[in-house]
N, C-alpha and C positions, 0 to 999 in steps of 0.2 A: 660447725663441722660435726658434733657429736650428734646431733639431728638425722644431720646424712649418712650418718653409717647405721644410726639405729634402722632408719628406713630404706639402707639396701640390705642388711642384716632380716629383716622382716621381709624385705622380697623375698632372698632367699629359701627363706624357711616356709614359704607362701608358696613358693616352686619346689622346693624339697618335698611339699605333703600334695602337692599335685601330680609329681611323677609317683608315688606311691600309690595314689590312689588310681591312677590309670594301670599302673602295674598288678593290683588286685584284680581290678576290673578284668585286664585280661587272663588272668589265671579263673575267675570264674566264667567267664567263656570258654576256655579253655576244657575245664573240666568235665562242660555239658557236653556229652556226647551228642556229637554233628548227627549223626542217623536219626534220632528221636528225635529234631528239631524239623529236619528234612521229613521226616514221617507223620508229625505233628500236621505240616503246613500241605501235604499231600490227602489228609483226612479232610482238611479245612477246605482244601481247591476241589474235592469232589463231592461234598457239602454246599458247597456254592455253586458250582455244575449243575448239579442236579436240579435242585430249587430254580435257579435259573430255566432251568430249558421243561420242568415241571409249568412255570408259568408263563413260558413262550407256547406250551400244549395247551394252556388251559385259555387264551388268548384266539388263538387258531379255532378251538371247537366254539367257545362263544362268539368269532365270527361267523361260522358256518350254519347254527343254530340260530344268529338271529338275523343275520343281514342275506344270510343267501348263499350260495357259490360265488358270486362277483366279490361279495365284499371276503368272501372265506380265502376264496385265492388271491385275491389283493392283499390279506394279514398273511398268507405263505408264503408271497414270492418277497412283502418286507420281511419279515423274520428269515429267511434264505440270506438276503443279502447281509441283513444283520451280523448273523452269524459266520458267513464267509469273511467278512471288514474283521471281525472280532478275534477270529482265529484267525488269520494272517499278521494285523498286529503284535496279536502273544505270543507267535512265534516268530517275529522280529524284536518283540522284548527277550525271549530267552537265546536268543541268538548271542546278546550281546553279553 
């Protein structure tokens, strides 16, 4: 019997120092100001935009330059669709 109270005694205390440390956690979440994280991740999503559709242009002229018109407007009207699919998704992601 003295076994089994050592080893709910030590649960205990095993969940004692887990609610506290989830309780830490959330006070230093807490303290991070939300705007500077949202601001943070708004620098980052226009950073990857950019780049992004930097080499969806740079895609399109190296069609147009080496294959022709056919092939120039065949890589336009995929990158069109692309980007229509792409942005309709993200904003059924932010939707929810």
């Amino acid at each position: 019997m003295q076994s089994h109270i050592s080893l709910t005694s030590m649960w205990y205390q095993i969940r004692h120092l887990q609610v506290r440390r989830e309780v830490a956690v959330r006070k230093k979440t807490d303290d991070a100001p939300a705007g500077l994280v949202l601001q943070a991740a708004a620098y980052l999503n226009l950073a990857a935009d950019s780049l992004h559709n930097f080499t969806d242009g740079v895609a399109i002229a190296a069609s147009f330059m080496s294959g022709g018109r056919g092939l120039g407007l065949a890589t336009s009207l995929s990158v069109l669709v692309h980007e229509v699919l792409a942005q309709r998704s993200q904003s059924q992601v932010r939707a929810l």
